[in-house]
Every structure is written in structure tokens, then in C-alpha cells.
C-alpha positions as CSV (number, residue, x, y, z in Angstrom):
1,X,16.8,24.9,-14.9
2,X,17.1,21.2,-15.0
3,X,16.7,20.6,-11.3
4,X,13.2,22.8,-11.9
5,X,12.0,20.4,-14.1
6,X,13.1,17.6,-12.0
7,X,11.3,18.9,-9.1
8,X,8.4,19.6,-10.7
9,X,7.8,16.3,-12.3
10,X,7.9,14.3,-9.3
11,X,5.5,16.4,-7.8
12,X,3.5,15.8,-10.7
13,X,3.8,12.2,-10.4
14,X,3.6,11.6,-6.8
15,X,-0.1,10.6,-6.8
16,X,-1.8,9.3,-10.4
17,X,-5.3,7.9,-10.3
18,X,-4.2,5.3,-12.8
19,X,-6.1,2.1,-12.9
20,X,-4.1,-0.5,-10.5
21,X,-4.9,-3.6,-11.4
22,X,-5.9,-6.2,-8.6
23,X,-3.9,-9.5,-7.8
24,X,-6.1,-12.8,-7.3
25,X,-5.5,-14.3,-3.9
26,X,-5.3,-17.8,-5.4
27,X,-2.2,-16.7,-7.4
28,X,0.6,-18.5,-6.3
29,X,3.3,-15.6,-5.5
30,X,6.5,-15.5,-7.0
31,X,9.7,-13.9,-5.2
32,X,10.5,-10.9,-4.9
33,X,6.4,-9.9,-5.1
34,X,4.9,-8.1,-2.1
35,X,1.4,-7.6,-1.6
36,X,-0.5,-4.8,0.2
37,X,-4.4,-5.2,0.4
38,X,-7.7,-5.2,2.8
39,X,-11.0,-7.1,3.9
40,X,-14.1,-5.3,4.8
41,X,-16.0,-7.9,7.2
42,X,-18.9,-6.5,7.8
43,X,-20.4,-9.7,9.8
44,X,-17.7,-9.7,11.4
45,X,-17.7,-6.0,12.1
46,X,-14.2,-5.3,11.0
47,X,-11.9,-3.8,8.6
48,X,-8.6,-6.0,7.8
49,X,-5.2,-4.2,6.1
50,X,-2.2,-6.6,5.1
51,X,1.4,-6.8,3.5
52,X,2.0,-9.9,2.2
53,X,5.6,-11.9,1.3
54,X,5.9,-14.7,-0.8
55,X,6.7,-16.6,2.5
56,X,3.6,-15.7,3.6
57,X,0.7,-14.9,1.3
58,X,-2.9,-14.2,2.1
59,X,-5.3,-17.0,2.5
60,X,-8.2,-15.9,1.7
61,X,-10.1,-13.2,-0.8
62,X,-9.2,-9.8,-0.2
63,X,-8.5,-6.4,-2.7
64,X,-4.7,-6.8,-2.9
65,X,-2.5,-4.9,-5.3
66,X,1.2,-5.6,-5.7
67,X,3.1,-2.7,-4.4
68,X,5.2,-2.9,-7.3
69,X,2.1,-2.2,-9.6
70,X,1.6,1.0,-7.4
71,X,5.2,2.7,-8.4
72,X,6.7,3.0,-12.0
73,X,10.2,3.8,-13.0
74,X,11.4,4.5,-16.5
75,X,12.4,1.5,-18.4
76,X,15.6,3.5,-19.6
77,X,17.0,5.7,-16.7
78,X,15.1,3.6,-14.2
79,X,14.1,7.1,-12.4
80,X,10.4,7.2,-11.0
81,X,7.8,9.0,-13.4
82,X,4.7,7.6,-11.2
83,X,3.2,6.4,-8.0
84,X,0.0,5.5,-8.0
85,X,-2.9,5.2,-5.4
86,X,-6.1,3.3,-5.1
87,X,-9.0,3.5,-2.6
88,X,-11.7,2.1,-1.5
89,X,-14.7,2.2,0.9
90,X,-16.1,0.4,3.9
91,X,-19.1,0.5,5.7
92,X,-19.2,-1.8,9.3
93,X,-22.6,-0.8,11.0
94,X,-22.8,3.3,11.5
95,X,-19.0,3.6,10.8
96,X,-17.7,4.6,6.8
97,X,-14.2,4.0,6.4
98,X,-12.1,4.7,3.9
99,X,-8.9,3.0,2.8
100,X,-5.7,4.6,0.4
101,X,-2.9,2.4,-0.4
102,X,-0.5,5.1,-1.9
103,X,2.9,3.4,-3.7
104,X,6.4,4.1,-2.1
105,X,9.4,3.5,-4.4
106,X,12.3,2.5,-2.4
107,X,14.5,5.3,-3.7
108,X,14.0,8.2,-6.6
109,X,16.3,5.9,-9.1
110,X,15.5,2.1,-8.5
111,X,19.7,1.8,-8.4
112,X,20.1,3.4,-5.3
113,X,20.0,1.7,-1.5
114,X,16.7,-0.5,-1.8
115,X,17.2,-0.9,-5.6
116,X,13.8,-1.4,-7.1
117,X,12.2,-2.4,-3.7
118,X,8.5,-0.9,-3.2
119,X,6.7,-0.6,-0.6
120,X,3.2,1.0,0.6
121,X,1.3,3.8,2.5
122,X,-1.9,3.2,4.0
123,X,-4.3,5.7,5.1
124,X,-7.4,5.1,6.7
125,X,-10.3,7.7,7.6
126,X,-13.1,6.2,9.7
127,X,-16.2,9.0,9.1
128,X,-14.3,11.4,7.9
129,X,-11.4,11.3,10.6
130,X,-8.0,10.0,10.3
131,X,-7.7,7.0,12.2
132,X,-4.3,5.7,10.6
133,X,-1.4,6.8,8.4
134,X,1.7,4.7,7.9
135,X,3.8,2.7,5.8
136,X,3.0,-0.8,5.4
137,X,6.5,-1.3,4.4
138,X,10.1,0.9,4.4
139,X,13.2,-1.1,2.6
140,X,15.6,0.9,5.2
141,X,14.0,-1.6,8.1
142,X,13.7,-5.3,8.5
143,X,10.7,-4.9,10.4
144,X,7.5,-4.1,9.0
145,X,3.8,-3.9,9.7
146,X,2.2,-7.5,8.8
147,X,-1.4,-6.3,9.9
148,X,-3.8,-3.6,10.7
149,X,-7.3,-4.3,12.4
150,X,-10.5,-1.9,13.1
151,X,-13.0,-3.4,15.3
152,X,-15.9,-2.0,15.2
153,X,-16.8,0.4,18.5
154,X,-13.0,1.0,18.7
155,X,-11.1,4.0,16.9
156,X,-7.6,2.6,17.6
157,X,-6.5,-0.1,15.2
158,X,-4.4,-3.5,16.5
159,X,-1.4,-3.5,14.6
160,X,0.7,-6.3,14.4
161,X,4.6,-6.1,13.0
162,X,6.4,-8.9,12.0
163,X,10.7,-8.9,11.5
């Protein structure tokens, strides 16, 4: 019976519509804070998705989120109760785009392998169509992906990893 009710609650809390709140670019970042976010240029006719360390933080405005605003964990069993997702919309010329930044806890109990570690999914549809869906960051992997870029007249992002 337990295991039903385990089950069933992190289905229930695998995507809230909770407010996230947004970080300030100009906010110095402390370790240990990783930062997922995105820039809609429209004069420059493209659409910008980062993850951001401490060692190397955005420089310039941008919706960012911390990734560890997107999960939550109990304060007393340290089990996740909640990951959270936030979206928002872009419009470069004809094409409407639209980003999710989903939260992904680094294990079910933040004592396991990646301890409290959190990282992100990002989805992006471009009118309508999935045009990319993958995590900006896995604790399992040193390597992770730094940047995602949509040009405008291009349905086929540049992706940039860094180790």
C-alpha cells in the first residue's frame, strides 16, 4: 500500500505550475548555484537557452531561474514532493517558439548519488513543433550543455557543450 502512495505522489508532483521566481543577472552567484535561462533577440533574430556556473555566469539580462528553485525536497526526509516548470514565449519574425524549463532533482532522496544536485530540462517548440528536448544538465556526467541557439530560418539549434 505504501509503495501506491509513493508512486502516486511523485506523479502528482512531477510537474507543478508554481510561481518560480526569477534570478537578476546582476546577482553575483554564490557556489553551488546553477542557473538555467533564455534570451529572445528578436533584432537579432534569435532565441538564446543557457546553464550557468558560478565560474561562469551570464553577462547580460536574460529570464534565468535557479535550477534549484525548480525542484523541492522535504525539509525533514529530504524526499522530493515537487518539480516545477516555467514557460515562456518567443516570437522572431513568422516563427512562435515556445520555451519549458522543467526541474530535474538529482535523485528521488537528495542523499543519494548527486546528493541535492539539480539540474534542468528544456523543451522548445518552434510553431507548434518540437524542435528540442533535453537536459541542460545530468549530475551522472561532467559534461553538460553550456548553450542552445535558434537562428532564425533554421529549425536545427547550435548546441554548444562544455566539460
Amino acid at each position: 500500500m505504501s509503495v501506491l502512495v509513493v508512486a502516486v505522489s511523485l506523479v502528482a508532483a512531477v510537474q507543478s505550475k508554481a510561481v518560480v521566481p526569477q534570478y537578476d543577472y546582476r546577482q553575483p552567484m554564490a557556489d553551488g548555484v546553477s542557473l538555467v535561462g533564455m534570451d529572445c533577440q528578436r533584432k537579432q533574430r534569435k532565441l538564446e537557452l543557457g546553464f550557468f556556473y558560478p565560474d561562469k555566469p551570464p553577462r547580460r539580462a536574460m529570464d534565468l531561474w535557479k535550477t534549484s528553485d525548480l525542484v523541492k525536497f522535504d525539509t525533514t526526509t529530504w524526499f522530493l514532493t515537487d518539480v516545477y516548470e516555467v514557460e515562456r514565449h518567443c516570437v522572431i519574425g513568422k516563427d512562435k517558439y515556445v520555451v519549458r524549463f522543467r526541474g530535474v532533482p538529482g535523485a528521488s532522496n537528495a542523499q543519494w548519488q548527486c546528493g541535492a544536485t539539480s539540474g534542468a530540462h528544456a523543451t522548445v517548440f518552434k510553431n507548434g513543433r518540437v524542435v528540442f528536448d533535453d537536459e541542460m544538465a545530468v549530475c551522472q556526467d561532467d559534461s553538460y550543455i553550456r548553450k542552445v541557439e535558434f537562428k532564425s530560418g533554421t529549425d536545427m539549434p547550435v548546441v554548444t557543450t562544455a566539460h
